[in-house]
N, C-alpha and C positions, 0 to 999 in steps of 0.2 A: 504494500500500500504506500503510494507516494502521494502526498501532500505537496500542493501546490497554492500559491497564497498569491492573494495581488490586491493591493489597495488603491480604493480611486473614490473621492469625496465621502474620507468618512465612511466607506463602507472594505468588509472584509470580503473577498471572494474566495473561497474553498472550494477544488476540484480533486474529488477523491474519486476513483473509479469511472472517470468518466460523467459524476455527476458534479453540478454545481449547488455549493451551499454559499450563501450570504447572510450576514450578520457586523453589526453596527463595531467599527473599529475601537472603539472604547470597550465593547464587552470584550473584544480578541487579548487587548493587550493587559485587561485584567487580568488574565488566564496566567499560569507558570506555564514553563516549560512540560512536566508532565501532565499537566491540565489538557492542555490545549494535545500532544499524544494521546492522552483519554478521550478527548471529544473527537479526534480524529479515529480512533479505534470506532467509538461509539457510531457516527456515523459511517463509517466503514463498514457495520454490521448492519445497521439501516438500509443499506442498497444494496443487501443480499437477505432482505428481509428477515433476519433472524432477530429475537429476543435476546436480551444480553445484559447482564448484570453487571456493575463497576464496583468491583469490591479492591482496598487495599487498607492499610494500615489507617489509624483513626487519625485527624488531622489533615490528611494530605488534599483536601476541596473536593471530595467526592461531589459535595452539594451545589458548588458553584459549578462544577462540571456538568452538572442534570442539569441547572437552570439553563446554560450555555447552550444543551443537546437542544431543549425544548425551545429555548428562543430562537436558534437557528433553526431550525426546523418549519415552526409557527412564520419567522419572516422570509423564507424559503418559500414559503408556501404563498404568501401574500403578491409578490413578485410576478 
């Protein structure tokens, strides 16, 4: 899975798989570095339709990661 990123007003473009995700450059660069690999996993698993659980040690933004999945997703969709 390769991760492709490009910003242009304010906005993130994510091409995983051949598909495009968009999401507001401020929530991107909230993200860490394993963050933003998490939501890259996550939606990775998204465009091969599968179910898929983010489990790791306690701390590490699980939650900011879900909010991340869900608002990219939600403004993906709007688009």
């Amino acid at each position: 899975m390769a991760r492709q990123v490009q910003t242009k007003d304010g906005i993130v473009s994510l091409n995983i798989n051949g598909h495009r995700f968009i999401l507001l450059e401020l929530m991107y660069q909230l993200l860490l570095d394993h963050q933003k690999s998490a939501l890259d996993w996550l939606l990775d698993q998204h465009t091969h339709k599968f179910g898929s659980i983010l489990a790791d040690e306690m701390g590490l933004g699980k939650t900011i990661t879900a909010i991340a999945l869900i608002y990219t997703l939600h403004f993906t969709l709007k688009q």
